[in-house]
C-alpha positions as CSV (number, residue, x, y, z in Angstrom):
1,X,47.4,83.1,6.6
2,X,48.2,86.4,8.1
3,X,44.3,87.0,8.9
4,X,44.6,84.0,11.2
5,X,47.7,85.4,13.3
6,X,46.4,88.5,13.9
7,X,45.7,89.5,17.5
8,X,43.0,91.4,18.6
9,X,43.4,93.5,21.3
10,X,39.5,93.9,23.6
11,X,38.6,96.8,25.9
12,X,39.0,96.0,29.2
13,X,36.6,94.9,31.5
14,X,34.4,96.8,33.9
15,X,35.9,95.7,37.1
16,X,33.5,97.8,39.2
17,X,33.7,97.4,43.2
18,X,30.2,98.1,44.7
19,X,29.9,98.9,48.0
20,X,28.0,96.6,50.1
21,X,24.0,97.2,50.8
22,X,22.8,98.0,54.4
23,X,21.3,94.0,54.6
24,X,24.5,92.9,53.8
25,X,26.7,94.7,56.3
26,X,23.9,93.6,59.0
27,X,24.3,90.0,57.2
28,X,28.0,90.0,57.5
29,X,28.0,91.7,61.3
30,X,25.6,88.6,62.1
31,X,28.0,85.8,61.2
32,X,30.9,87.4,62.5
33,X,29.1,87.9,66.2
34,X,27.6,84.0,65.5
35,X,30.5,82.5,67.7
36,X,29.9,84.8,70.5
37,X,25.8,84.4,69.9
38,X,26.1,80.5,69.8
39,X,26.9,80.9,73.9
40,X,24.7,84.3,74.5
41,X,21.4,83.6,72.4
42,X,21.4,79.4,71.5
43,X,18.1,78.1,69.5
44,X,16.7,81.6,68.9
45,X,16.5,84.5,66.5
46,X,18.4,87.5,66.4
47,X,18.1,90.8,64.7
48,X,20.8,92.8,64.2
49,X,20.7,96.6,62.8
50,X,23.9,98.9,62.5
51,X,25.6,95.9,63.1
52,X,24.4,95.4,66.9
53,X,22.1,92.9,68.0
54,X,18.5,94.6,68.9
55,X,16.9,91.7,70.4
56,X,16.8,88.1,70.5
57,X,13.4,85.8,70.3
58,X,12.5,81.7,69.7
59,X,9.3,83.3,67.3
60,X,11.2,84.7,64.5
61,X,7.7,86.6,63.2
62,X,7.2,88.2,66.3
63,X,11.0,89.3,67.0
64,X,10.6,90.9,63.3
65,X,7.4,92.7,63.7
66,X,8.9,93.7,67.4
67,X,11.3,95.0,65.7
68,X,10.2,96.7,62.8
69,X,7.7,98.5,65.0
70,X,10.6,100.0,67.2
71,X,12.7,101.2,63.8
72,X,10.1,101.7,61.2
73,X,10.5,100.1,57.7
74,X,14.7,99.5,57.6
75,X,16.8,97.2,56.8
76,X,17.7,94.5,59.2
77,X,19.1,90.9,59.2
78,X,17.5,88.4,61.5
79,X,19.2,85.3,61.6
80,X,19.0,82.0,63.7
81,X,21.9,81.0,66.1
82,X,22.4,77.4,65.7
83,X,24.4,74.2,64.5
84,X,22.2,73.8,61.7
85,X,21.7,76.1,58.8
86,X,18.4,77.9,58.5
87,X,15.5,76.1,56.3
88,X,15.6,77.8,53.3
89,X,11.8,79.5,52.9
90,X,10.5,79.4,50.0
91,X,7.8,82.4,49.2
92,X,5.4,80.1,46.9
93,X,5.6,82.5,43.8
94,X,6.3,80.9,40.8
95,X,8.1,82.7,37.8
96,X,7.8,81.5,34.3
97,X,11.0,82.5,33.2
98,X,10.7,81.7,29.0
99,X,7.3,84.0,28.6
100,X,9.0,87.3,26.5
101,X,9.7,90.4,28.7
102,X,8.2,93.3,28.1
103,X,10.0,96.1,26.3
């Protein structure tokens, strides 16, 4: 009976804070300018690095190879300005997630 009182005391848990990645300070600089951008840049594209907009565009490829030419391979968030959320893209790879992974 005594085995079925007993507490056991666990380690605690790894609370570990990371700090946030480049794309996702550029992400979260985005939707905080998206109020002001909804009057500034309506129905088009915007990339955003160091948490500035770089340029605005209606062709999202080109506005990302405009880009990317300028900077060089970084990391930048482009993201549309609109009512609606963005389609979500879909890449076409397909991942067969029960074959065994490789030691």
């Amino acid at each position: 009976m005594n085995d079925q009182l007993a507490t056991k005391t666990l380690p605690a848990p790894d609370v570990t804070v990371r700090a946030p990645t480049k794309w996702e300070t550029e992400s979260q600089a985005f939707h905080q300018m998206l109020p002001h951008l909804m009057i500034s840049a309506p129905g088009k594209y915007v990339a955003v690095h160091d948490q500035k907009v770089l340029d605005s565009d209606i062709d999202e490829m080109a506005l990302i190879m405009r880009v990317l030419s300028k900077l060089g391979n970084v990391d930048i968030h482009v993201g549309f300005v609109g009512e609606l959320p963005e389609p979500t893209m879909r890449s076409g790879v397909i991942r067969d997630l029960t074959a065994p992974v490789a030691p």
